[in-house]
Backbone as a ProteinNet text record, in pm:
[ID]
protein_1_A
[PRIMARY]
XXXXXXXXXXXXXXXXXXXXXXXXXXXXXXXXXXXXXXXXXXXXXXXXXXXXXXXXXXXXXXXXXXXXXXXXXXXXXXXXXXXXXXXXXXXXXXXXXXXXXXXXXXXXXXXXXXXXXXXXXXXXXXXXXXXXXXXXXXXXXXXXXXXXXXXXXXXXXXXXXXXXXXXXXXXXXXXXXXXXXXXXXXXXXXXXXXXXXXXXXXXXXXXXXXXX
[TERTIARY]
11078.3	10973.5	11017.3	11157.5	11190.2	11179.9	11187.2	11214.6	11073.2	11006.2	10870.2	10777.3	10858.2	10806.7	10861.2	11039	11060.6	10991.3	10934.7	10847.5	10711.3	10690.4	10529.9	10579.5	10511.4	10546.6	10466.9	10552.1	10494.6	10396.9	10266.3	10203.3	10209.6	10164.9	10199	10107.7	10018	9893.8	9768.9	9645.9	9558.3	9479.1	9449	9352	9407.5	9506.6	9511.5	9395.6	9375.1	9273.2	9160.9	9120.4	8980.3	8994.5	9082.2	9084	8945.5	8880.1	8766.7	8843.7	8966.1	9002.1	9041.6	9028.4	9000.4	8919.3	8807.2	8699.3	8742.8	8824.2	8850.3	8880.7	8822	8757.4	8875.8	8902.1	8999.6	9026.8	8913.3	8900	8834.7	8949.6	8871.7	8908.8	8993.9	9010.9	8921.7	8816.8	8754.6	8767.6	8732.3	8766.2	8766.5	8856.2	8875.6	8785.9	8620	8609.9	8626	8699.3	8754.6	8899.7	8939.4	9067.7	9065.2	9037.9	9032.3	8918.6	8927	8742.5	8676.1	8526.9	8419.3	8331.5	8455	8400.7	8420.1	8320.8	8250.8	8336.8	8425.5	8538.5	8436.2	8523.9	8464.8	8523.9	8418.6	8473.4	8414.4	8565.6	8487.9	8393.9	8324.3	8213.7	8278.9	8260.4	8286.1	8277.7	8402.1	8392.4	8279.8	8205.6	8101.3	8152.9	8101.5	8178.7	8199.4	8183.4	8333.3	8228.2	8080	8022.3	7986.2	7953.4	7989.4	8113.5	8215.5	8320.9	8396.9	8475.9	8503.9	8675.9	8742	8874.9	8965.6	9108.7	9179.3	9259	9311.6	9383.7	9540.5	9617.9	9769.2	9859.3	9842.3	9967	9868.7	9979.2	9907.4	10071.7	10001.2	10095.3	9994.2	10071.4	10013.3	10026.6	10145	10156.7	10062.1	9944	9870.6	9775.6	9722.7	9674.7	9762.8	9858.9	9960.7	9967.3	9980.7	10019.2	9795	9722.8	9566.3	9582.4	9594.5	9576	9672.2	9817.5	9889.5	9837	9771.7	9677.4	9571.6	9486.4	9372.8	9430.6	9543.1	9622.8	9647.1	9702.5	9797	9690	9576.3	9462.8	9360.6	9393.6	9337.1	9451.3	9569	9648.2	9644.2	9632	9617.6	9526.5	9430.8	9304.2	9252.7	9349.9	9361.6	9453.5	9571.4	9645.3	9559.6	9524.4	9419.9	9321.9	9268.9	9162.2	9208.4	9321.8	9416	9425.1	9438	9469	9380.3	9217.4	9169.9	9160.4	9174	9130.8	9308.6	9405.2	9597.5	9498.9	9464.2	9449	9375	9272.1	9160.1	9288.8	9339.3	9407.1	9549	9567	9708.5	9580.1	9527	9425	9422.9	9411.4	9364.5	9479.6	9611.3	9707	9768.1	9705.1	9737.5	9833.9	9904.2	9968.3	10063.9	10191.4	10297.5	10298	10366.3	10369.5	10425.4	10551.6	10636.8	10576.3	10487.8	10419.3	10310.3	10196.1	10130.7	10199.2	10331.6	10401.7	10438.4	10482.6	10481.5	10361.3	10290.9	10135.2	10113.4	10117.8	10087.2	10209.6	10333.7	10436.6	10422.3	10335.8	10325.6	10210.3	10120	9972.4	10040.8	10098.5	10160.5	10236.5	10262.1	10397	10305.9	10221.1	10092.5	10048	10001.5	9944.8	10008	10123.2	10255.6	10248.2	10294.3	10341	10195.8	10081.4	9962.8	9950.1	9933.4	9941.9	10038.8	10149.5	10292.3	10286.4	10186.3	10174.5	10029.1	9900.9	9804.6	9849.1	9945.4	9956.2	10060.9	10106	10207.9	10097.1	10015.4	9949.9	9832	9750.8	9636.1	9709.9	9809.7	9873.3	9941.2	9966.2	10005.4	9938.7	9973.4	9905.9	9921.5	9736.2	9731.3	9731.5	9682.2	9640.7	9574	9629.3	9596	9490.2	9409	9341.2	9295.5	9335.5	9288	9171.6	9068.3	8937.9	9005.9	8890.6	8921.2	8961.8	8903.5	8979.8	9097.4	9114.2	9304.1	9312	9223.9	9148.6	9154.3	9127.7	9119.8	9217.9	9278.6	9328.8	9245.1	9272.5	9118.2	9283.8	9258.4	9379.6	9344.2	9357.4	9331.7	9377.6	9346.6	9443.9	9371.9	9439.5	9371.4	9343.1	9231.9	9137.8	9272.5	9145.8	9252.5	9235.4	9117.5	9075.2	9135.7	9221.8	9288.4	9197	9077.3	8974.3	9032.9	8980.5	9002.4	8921.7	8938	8904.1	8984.8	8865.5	8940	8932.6	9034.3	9032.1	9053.2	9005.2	8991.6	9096.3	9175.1	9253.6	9270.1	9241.4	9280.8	9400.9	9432.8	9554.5	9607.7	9542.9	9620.5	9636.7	9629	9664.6	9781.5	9805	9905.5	10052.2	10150.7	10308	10380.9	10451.7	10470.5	10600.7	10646.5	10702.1	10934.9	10869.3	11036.8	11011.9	10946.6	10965.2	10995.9	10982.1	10975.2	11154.9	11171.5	11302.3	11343.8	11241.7	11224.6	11293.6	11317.3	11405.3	11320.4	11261.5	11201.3	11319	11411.2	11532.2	11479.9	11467.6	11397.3	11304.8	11276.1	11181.4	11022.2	11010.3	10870.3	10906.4	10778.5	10805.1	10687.8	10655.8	10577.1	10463.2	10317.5	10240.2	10187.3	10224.6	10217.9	10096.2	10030.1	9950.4	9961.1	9992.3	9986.4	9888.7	9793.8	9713.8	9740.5	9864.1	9874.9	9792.6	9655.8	9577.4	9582.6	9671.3	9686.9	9828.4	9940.4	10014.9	10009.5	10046.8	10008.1	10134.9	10205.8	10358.7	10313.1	10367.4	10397.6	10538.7	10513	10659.2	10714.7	10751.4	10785.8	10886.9	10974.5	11048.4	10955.7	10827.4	10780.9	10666.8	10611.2	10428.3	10473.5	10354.1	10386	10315.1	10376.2	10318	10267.3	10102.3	10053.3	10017.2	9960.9	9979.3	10080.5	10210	10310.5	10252.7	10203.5	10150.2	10053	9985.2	9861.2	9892.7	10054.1	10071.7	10201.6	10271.2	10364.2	10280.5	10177	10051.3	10042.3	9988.9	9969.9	10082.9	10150.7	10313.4	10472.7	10406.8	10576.3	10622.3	10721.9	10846.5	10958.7	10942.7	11031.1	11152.8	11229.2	11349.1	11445.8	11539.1	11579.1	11760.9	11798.3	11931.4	11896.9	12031.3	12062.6	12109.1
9338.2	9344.8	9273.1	9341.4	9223.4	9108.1	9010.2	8855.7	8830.2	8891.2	8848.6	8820	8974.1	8897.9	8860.7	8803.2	8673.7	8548.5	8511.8	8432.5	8410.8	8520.5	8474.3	8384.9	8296.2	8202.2	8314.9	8302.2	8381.1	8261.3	8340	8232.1	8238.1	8142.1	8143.9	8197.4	8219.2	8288	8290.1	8352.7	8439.4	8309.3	8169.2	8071.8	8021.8	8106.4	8042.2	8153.5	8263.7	8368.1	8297.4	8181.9	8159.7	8044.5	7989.1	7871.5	7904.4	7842.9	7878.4	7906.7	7890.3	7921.8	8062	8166.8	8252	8349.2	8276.1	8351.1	8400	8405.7	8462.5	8413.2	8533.6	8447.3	8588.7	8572	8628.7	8539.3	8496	8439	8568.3	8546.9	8632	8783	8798.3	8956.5	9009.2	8889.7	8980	8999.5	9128.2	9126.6	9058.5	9024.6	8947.4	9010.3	8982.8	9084.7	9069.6	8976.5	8930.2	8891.4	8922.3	8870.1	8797.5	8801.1	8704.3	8693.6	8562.3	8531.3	8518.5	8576.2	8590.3	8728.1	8810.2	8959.9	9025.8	9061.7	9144.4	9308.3	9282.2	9415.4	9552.4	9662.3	9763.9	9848.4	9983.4	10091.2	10197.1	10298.1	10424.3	10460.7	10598.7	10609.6	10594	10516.3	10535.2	10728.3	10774.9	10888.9	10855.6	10995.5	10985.8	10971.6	10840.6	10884.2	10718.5	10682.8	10524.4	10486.2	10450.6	10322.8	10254	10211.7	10151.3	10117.1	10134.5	10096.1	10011.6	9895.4	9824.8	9854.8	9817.8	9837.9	9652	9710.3	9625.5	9641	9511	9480.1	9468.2	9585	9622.1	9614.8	9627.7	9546.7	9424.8	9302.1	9258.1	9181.5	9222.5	9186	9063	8932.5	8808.3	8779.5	8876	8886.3	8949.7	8999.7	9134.2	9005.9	8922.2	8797.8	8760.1	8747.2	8715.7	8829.7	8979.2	9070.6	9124.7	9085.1	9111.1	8991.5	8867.6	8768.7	8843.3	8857	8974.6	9071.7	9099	9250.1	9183.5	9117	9103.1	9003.9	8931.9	8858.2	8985.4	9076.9	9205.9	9252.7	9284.8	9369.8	9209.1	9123.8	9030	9062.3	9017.5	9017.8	9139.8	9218.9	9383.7	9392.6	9304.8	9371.9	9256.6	9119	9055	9119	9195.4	9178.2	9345.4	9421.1	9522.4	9496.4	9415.9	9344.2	9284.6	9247.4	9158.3	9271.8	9421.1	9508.5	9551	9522.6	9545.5	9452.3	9317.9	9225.1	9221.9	9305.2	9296.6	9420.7	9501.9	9644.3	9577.3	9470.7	9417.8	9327.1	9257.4	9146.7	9288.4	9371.8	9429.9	9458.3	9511.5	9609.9	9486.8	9360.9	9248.5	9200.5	9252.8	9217.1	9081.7	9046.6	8889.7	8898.8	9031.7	9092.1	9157.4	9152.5	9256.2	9366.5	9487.2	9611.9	9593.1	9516.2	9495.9	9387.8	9332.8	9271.8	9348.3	9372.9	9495.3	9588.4	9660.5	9725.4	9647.4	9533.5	9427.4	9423.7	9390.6	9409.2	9530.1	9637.1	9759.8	9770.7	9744.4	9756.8	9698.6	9564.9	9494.5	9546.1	9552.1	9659.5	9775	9848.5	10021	9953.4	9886.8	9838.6	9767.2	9698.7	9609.8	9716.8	9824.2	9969.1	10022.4	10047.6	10120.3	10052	9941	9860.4	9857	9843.3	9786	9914.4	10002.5	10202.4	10201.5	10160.5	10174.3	10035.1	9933.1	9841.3	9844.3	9881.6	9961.9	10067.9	10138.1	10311.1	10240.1	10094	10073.4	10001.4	9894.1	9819.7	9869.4	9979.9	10042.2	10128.3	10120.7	10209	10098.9	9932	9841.6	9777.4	9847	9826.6	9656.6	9614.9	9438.4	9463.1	9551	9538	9663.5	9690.5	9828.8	9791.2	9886.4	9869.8	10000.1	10009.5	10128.2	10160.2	10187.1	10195.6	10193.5	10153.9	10170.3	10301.7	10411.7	10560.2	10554.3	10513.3	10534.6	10697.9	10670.9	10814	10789.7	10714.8	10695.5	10534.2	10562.7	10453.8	10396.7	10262.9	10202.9	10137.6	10138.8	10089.4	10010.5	9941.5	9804.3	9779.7	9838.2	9814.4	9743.2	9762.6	9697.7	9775.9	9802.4	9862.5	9842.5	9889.8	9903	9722.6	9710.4	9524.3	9409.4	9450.5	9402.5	9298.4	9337.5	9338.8	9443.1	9442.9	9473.3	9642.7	9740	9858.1	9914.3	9996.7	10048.9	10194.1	10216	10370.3	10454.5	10548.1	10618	10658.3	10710.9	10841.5	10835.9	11006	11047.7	11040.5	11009.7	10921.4	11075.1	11173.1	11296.2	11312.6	11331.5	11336	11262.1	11155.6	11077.2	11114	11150.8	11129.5	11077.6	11079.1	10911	10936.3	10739.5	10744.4	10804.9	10755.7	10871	11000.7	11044.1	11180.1	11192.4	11088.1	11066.3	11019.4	10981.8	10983.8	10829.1	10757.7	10610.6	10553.1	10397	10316.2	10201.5	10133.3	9982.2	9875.4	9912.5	9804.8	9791.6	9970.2	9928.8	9876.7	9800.8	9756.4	9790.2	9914.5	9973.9	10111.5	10138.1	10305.5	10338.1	10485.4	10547.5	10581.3	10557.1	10592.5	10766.8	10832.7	10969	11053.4	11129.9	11245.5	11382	11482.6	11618.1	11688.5	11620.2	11686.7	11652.5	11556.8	11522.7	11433.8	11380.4	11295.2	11202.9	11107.5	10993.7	10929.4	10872.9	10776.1	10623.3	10549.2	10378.8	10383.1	10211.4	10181.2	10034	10030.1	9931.3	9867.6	9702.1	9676.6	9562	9661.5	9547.7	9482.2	9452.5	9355	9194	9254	9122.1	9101.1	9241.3	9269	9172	9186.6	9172.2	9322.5	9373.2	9416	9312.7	9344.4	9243.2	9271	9456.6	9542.7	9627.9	9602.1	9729.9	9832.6	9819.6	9927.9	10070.8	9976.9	10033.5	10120.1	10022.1	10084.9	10170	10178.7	10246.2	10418.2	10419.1	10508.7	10611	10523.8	10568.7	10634.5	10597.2	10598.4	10646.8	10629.4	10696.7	10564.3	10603.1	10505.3	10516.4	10321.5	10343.9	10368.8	10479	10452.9	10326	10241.6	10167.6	10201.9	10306.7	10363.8	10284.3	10304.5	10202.5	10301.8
11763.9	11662.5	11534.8	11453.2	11380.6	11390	11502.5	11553.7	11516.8	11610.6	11570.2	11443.5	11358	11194.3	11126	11155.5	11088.4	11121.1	11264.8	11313.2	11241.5	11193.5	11105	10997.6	10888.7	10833.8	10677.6	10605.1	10469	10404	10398	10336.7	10181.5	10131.3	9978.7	9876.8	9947.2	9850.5	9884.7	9788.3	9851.2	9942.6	9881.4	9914.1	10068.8	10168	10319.5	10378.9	10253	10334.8	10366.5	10260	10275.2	10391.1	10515.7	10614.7	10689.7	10717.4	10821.4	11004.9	11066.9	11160.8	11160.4	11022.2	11067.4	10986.9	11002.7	10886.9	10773.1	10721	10586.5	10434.7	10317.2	10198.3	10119.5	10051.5	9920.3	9794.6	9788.7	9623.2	9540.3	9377.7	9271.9	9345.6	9425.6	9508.8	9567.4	9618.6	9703.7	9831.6	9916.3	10027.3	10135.1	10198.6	10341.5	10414	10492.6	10594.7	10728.5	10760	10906.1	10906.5	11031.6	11034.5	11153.6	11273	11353.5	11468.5	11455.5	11529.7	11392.7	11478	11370.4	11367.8	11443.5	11463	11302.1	11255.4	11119	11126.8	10993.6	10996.9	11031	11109.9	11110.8	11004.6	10951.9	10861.1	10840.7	10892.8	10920.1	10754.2	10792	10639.5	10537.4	10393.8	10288.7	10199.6	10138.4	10110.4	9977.5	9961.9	9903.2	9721.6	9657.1	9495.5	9498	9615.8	9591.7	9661	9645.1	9729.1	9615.1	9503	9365.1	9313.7	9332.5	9299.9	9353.4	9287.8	9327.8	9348	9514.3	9518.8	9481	9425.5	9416.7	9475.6	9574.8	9670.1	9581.5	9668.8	9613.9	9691.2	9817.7	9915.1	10029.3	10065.2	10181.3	10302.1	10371.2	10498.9	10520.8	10568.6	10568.8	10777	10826.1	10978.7	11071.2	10973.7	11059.6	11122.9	11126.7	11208.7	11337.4	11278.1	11434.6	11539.3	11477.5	11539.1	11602.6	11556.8	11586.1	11706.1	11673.9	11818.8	11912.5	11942.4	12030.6	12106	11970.6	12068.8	12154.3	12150.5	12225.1	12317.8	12335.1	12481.5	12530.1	12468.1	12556.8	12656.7	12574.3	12643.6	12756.3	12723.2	12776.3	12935.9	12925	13019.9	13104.2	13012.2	13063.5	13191.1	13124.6	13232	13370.3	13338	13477.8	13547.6	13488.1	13581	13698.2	13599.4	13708.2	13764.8	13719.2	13807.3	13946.7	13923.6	14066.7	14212.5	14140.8	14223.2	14348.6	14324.9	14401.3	14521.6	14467.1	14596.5	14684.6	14606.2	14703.5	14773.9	14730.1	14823.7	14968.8	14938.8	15106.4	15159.7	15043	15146.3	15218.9	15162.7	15224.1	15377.1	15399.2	15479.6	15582.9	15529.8	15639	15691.6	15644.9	15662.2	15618	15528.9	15408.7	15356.9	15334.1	15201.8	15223.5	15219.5	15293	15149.6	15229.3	15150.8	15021.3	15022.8	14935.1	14798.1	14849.4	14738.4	14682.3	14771.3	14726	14534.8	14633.2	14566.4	14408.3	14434	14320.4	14240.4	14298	14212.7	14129.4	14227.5	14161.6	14033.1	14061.6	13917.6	13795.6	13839.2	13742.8	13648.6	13709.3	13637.3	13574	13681.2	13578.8	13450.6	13440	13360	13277.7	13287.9	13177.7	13090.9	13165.9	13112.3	13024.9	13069.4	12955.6	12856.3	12867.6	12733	12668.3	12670.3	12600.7	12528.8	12617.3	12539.3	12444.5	12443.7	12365.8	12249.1	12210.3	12184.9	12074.3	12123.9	12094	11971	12029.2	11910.4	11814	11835.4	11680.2	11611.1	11691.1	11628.4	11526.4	11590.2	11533.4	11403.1	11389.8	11268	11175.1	11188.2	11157.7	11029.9	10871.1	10729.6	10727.9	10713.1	10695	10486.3	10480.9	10355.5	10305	10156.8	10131.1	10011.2	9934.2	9826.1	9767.6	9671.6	9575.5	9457.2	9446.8	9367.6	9247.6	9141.1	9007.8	8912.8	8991.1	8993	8975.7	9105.7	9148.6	9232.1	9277.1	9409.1	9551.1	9572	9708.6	9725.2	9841	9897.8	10017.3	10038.4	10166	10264.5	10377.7	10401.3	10554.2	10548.1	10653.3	10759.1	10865.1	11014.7	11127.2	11229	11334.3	11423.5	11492.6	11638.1	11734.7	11840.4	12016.4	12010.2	11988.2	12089.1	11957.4	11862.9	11747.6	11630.2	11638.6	11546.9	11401.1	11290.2	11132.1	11136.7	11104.7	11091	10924.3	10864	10683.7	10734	10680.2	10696.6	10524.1	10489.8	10365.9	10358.6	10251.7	10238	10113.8	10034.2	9913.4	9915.8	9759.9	9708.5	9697.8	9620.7	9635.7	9782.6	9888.6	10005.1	10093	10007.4	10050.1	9972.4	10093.6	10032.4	9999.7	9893.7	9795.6	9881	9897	9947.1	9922.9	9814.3	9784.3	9824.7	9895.4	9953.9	10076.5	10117.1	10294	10349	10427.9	10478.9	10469.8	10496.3	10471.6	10357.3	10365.8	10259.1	10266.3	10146.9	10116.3	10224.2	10223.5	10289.2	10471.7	10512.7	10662.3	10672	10806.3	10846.1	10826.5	10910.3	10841	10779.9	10691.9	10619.4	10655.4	10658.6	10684.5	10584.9	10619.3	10512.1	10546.3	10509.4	10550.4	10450	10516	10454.6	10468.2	10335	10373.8	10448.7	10491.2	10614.3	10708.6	10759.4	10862.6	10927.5	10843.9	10979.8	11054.2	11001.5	11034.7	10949	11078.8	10963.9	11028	10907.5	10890.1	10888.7	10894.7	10871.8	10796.8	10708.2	10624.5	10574.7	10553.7	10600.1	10465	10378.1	10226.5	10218.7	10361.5	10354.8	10412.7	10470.1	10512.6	10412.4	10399.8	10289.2	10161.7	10088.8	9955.5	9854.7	9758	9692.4	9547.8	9542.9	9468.4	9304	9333.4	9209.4	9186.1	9173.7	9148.6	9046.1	8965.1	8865.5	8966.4	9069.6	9173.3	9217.2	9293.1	9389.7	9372.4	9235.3	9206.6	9173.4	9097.8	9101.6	9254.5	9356	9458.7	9508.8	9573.8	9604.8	9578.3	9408.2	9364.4	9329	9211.1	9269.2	9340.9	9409	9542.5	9507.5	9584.5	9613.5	9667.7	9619.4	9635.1	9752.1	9735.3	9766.5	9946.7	9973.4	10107.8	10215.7
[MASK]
++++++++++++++++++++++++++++++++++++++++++++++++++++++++++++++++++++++++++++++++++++++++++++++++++++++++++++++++++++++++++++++++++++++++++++++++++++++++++++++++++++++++++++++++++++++++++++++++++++++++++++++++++++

């Protein structure tokens, strides 16, 4: 996973959001609402208080594009390689197919399955980009679906555990975005992210612990 996001290329700023290869506009801070294709971001309901208000974008991961195309090969690959299974099952029956390949087939599918399940539950928790209302109430926080399409998810900023409380270090790889209700955690990764508002997101968060 490290290798892979030294492999993304850090872009230099907000105007590669607006390339038309992948729909996206972040001029003046406004929101990106696509990340790849031309599929239109999804978002669960806005909490009631914050549909007038405008959020400012305070962290952004510039890799969550590389790691969204990933996902939809994974699930692309995923689902030829199960699809393959039914026509080994006629050819084994017709005798086309020895057992031992059969068996091959079937490992390769169980094993497509695993990893996409195990691949899926990092990715859908994988912070592209966070944003906080003019309050400083709610956090909006930017991930990716099962099919690696753009999904916002809410969470009160009182609800969230700053991160000097958590076990996590800015130095590892990812830290945990954690809530005292438990509903949901995100991982965010500020050796690759950028933070864009430290004031925002020192607010939200705490300040970070730096210790090694």
């Amino acid at each position: 996973m490290a290798a892979l996001l030294r492999a993304v290329p850090r872009l230099p700023g907000p105007t590669v959001w607006g390339r038309p290869l992948y729909g996206l506009r972040c001029r003046n801070g406004q929101d990106p609402r696509k990340w790849v294709g031309s599929r239109l971001a999804t978002s669960k309901e806005k909490p009631p208080g914050t549909e007038t208000e405008k959020f400012q974008m305070v962290y952004r991961f510039d890799g969550i594009r590389a790691f969204g195309y990933l996902s939809q090969l994974k699930v692309a690959q995923t689902a030829l390689t199960v699809v393959a299974l039914p026509p080994g099952f006629y050819w084994y029956s017709q005798g086309l197919m020895t057992l031992n390949s059969l068996c091959l087939v079937g490992g390769i599918a169980g094993f497509a399955l695993t990893m996409l399940c195990w691949m899926s539950y990092f990715f859908r928790r994988l912070v592209g980009i966070l944003y906080v209302n003019e309050s400083g109430t709610m956090l909006r926080v930017a991930h990716l679906t099962f099919w690696g399409w753009r999904q916002d998810t809410y969470c009160p900023v009182a609800d969230v555990i700053p991160l000097a409380e958590t076990q996590d270090r800015p130095q590892e790889l990812f830290m945990r975005i954690q809530q005292y209700s438990g509903k949901q955690t995100f991982y965010i990764s500020l050796r690759y992210g950028r933070i864009l508002d430290r004031e925002r997101f020192t607010q939200v968060f705490g300040a970070l612990d730096t210790r090694k």
